[in-house]
N, C-alpha and C positions, 0 to 999 in steps of 0.2 A: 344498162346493167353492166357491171366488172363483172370479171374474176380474175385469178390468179395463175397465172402459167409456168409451168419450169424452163428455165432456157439453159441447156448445154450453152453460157456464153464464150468460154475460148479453152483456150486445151488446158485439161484438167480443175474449171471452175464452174458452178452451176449456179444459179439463181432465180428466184421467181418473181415474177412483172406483173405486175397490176395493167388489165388492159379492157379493154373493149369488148363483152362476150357479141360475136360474131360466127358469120359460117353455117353452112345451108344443112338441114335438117327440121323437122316438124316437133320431134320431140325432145325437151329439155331435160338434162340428165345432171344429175347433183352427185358426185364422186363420194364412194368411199371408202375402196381402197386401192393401192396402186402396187405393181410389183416389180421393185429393180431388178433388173438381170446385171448381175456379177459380170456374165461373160460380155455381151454383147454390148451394150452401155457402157462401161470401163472401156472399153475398146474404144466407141468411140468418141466418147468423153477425153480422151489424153490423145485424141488426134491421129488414131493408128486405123481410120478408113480412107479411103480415099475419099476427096473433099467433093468431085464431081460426081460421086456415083448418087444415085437417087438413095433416098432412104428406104422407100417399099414402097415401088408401083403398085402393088394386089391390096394396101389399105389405103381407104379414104382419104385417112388423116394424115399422111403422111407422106403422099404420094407426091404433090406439090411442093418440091424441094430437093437439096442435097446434105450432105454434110461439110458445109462449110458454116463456121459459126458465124452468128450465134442460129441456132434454131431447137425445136421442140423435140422432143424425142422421146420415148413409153411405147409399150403397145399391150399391157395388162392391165384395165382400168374395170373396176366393178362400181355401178353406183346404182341411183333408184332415181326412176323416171318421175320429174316435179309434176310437170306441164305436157298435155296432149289437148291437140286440138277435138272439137267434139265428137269426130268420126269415129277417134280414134283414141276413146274413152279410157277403153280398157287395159292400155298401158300406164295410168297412173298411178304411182303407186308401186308399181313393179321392182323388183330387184334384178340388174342386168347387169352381162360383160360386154366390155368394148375393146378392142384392138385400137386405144386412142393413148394417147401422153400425157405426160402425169401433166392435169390440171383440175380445179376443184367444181367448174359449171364447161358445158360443152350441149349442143345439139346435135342430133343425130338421126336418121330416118331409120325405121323399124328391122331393114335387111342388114343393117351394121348391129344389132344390137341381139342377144342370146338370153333369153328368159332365166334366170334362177331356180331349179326345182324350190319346193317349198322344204324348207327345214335347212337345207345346205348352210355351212358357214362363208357369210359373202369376202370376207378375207381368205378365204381358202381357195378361193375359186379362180382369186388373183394367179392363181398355178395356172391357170388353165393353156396361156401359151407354151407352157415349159410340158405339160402334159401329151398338149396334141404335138408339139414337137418330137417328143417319145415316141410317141405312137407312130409318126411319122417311119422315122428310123428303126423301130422294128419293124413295118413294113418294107422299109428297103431293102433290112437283113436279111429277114425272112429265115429268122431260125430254125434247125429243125431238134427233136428230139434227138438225144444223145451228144451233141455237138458240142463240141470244147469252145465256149465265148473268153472274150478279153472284151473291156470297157477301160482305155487311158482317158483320165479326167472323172471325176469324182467331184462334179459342185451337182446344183440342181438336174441339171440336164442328166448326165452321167449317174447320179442316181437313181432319176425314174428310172430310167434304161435299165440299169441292173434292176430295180425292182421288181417291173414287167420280165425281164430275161429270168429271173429264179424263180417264177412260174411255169417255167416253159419248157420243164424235163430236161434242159440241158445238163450234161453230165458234169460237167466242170466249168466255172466262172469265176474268174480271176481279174479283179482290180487292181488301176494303177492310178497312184496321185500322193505328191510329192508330203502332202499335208495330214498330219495323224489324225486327226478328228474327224477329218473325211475320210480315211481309212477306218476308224472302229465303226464311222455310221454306216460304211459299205459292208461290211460283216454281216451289220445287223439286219440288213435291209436282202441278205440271202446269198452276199458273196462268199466263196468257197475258199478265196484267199483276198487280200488285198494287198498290195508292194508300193515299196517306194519305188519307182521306177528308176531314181538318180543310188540307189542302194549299190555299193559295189555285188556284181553276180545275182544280181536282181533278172533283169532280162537275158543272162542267159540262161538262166535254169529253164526261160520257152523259149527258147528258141527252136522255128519252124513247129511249133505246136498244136496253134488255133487255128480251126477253122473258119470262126466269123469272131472278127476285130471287129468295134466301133473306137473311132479317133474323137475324142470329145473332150479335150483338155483346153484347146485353144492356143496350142502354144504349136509351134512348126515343128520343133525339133521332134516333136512327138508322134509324127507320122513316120520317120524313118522307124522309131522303135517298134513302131506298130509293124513295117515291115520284115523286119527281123523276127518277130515270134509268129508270121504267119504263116502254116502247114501249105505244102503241097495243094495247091486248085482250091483258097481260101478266098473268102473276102473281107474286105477294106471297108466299114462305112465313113467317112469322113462327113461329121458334125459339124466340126470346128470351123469358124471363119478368121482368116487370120488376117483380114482385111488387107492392108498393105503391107505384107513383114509375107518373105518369101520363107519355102521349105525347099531344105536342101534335105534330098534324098538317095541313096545309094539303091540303081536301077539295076548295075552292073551284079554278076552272083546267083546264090540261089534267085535272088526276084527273075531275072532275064526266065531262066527256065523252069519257073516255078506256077507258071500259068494263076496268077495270083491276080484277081480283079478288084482295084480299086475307084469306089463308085462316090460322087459328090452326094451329100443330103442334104436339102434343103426345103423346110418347111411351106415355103411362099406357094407353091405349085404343086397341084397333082401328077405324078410324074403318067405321060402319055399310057402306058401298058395300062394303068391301074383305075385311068379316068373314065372309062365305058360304066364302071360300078360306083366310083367314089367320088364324092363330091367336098369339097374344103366342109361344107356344115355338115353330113355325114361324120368326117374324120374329127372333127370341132365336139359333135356331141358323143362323139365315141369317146370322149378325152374326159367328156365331161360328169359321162356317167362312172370311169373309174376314177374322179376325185372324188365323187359324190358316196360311192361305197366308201369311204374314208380317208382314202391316199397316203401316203407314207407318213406317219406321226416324224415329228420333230423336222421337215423342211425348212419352215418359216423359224428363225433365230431371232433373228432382229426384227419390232416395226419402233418407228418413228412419225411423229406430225407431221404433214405437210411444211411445214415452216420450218422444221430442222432437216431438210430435204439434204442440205449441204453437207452434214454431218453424216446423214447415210452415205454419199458415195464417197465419203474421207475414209471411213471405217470398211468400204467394201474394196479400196485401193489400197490398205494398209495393214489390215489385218483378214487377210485370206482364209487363215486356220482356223478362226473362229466364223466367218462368216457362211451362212448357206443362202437362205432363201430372206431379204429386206423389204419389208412391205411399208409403204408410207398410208398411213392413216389422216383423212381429212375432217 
């Protein structure tokens, strides 16, 4: 049996191969939709990881490898289970997520795979990394009521974040993101201000202001701005992977004595303090259940065929201001 796979083949080209469906799993699973990540794929789609680092020890499918081209790469795939063997009847027919790469046939054993409530839209659910990713980072932050937030970066990621944060009594919430579409959808979605951060007297008007910054833009330069607006015994969450591209920060100043904590977030692990209670499918169907009461309307912008695969990450390299959430349809 074929299928069809997308191959990151060299910096800044994609394509998909007809090949061999292979690879250990009992249950066979028929793709139906896939969700690009803007931040994370761009990245390393045009060569800015490092080529030795693993792609993601903690998923299956992806764990055997690096990024040096050509190789596969996704990790929001929803599809419905074709084929189960007779034990294990009951997953036929099912609608499920996978932490797998955009391809159209794939097997998988039952602890990779996340059931569908009934009724949910299965292109929606395609959110569900960019979700628990969220969830993640407001756990790191650990908001409290009253508190002055900052969110630099405004794509998917950056908006859940303010979504969940304008629930959450905080007093003031101010977005940053150089792109206006992404600034009126941050308004809408419950931000109290939104800036262009490159605005002249944009960043200073906070300066030393917030108390919990999340850095989610992707870009380096934008963690020093982050520390410039942040108040007295604030924290830092840093999102952002800026793969191999260095950030130059100014430590010297208020930061020296400003007892200011800047903390890494990273979805792949439960950080040690929080793992006695939480467990990755805990935190997975915590995510899942706030896409399922609806999730933010207007995310998803673009989808595309599977076979115009190439054309989506042309349009997510090129036009940033219209782009949010790109789902590929099979």
């Amino acid at each position: 049996m074929k299928r069809r796979s997308l191959y990151f083949a060299a910096p800044g080209k994609v394509e998909i191969r007809e090949e061999e469906l292979t690879g250990p799993g009992r249950l066979l699973v028929r793709a139906l939709h896939s969700a690009v990540s803007a931040g994370t794929e761009m990245l390393v789609l045009t060569g800015l990881a490092p080529s030795g680092m693993r792609r993601d020890e903690t998923i299956p499918s992806l764990a055997d490898g690096t990024f040096s081209f050509p190789f596969k790469y996704g990790y929001a795939m929803v599809g419905e289970v074709l084929r189960a063997p007779a034990e294990m009847g009951e997953w036929e027919g099912k609608k499920v997520f996978s932490f797998h790469p955009h391809e159209d046939l794939f097997f998988a054993e039952p602890e990779q795979l996340l059931i569908l409530p009934a009724g949910t839209a299965p292109a929606a659910m395609a959110l569900l990394p960019a979700m628990e990713t969220a969830v993640h980072l407001l756990r790191d932050g650990r908001p409290m009521a009253g508190e002055k937030a900052a969110v630099f970066g405004q794509g998917v990621i950056g908006l859940l974040v303010t979504d969940l944060l304008s629930g959450m009594l905080v007093s003031e919430l101010v977005t940053f993101d150089p792109h206006p579409q992404r600034r009126k959808k941050s308004r809408e979605m419950g931000a109290t201000e939104s800036e262009d951060p490159f605005s002249p007297g944009a960043l200073e008007r906070f300066r030393s202001d917030f108390d919990l910054i999340f850095e989610l833009s992707g870009d380096p330069a934008a963690l020093d701005s982050a520390i410039r607006t942040a108040a007295y015994g604030s924290r830092i969450i840093v999102g952002s992977w800026y793969g191999n591209r260095s950030a130059e920060v100014n430590l010297g100043g208020f930061f020296h004595r400003g007892n200011i904590r800047i903390t890494s977030s990273q979805v792949s692990r439960i950080p040690p303090e929080q793992s006695a209670r939480w467990t990755r499918r805990r935190r997975l169907e915590t995510a899942q259940k706030l896409l399922t009461r609806g999730g933010p309307p207007g995310i998803i912008t673009h989808r595309f065929p599977f076979e115009k695969a190439a054309e989506a990450y042309l349009l997510c390299g090129e036009r940033q201001n219209e782009v949010l959430q790109v789902i590929l349809d099979y």
